[in-house]
C-alpha positions in Angstrom: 11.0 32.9 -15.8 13.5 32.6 -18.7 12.2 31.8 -22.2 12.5 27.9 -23.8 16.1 28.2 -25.6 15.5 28.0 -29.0 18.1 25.2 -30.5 16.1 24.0 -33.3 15.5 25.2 -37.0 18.0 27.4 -37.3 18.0 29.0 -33.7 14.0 29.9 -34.7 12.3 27.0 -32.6 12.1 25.3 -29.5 13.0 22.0 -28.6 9.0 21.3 -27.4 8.0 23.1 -30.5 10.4 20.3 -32.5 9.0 17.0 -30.5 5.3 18.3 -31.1 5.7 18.7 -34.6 7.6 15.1 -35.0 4.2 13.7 -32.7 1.8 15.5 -35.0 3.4 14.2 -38.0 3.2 10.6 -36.7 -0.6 11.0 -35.8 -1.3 12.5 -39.3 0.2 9.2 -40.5 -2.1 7.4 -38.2 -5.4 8.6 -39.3 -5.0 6.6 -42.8 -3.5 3.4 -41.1 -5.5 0.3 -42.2 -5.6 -0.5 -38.2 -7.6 2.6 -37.5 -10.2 1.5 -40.2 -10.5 -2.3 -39.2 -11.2 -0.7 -35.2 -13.8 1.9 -36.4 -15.4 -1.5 -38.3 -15.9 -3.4 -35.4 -17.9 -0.6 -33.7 -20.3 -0.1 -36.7 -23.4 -1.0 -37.3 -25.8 0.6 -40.7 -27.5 3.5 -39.9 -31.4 3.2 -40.2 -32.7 6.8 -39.4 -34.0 10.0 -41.3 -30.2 11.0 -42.8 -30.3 9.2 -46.7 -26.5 10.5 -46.9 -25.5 8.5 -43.7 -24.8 5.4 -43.8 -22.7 4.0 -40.2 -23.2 4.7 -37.0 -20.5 4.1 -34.7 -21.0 2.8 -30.8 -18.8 4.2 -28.1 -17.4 1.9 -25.7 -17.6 4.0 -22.6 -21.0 5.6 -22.8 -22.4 2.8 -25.2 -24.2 5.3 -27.4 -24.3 5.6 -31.1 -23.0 8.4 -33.2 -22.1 9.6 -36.5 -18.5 9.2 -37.5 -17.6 12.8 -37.3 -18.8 12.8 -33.7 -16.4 9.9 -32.9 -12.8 9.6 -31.9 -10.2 6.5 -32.1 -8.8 6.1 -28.7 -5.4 4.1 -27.7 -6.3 1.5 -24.7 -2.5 1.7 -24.2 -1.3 5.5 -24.1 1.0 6.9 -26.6 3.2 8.1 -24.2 5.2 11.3 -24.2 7.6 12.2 -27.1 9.9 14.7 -26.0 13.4 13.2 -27.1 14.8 10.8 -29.4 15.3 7.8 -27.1 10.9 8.2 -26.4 10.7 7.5 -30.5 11.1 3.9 -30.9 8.4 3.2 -27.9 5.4 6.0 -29.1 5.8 4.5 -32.7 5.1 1.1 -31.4 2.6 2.6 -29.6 0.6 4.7 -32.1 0.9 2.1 -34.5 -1.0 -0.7 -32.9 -3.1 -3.8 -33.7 -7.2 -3.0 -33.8 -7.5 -4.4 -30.0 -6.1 -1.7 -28.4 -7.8 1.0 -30.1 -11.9 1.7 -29.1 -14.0 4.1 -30.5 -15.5 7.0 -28.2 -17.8 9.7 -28.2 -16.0 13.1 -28.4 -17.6 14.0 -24.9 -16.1 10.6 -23.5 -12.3 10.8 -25.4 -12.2 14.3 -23.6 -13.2 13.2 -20.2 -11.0 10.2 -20.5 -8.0 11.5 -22.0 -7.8 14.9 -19.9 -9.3 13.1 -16.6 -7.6 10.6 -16.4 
């Protein structure tokens, strides 16, 4: 099997390396969009147990179970897509950047089974 040409930054990378570090990019930008906050909001509820430092817990949709934030993922109803050329950018933006009702909140355990099983 030949190797992945490698067009991109100065003859040093590969086209997939390229589109994955444009997509990582965009979902770094994601994580502090006011859209993500205003989703994890309407999954929240104050936290009333034994942790003083805690103050949320967050409820995921699929399994219905509550969790701490860290143990929680934003998931897109709608899938991102693919982004793998130039003519995929306009449509994974639109995507990724989307209102609060097509985002849920999951448990890590049920983003993984969903995303990866699906």
């Amino acid at each position: 099997m030949a190797k992945p040409e490698k067009t991109r930054c100065g003859g040093t990378k590969t086209e997939a390396w390229y589109w994955g570090f444009i997509r990582s990019g965009l979902r770094r930008k994601f994580m502090c969009y006011p859209v993500n906050y205003q989703a994890r909001n309407l999954a929240r509820r104050k936290y009333e147990g034994p942790n003083e430092r805690q103050r949320w817990e967050y409820q995921c949709s699929e399994c219905r179970g509550w969790y701490m934030q860290k143990e929680t993922q934003l998931d897109h109803v709608e899938p991102c897509g693919t982004l793998k050329c130039y003519e995929d950018l306009p449509g994974f933006v639109a995507r990724l950047f989307c209102e609060a009702n097509n985002l849920r909140v999951l448990c890590k355990s049920c983003h993984n089974k969903i995303t990866h099983h699906s």
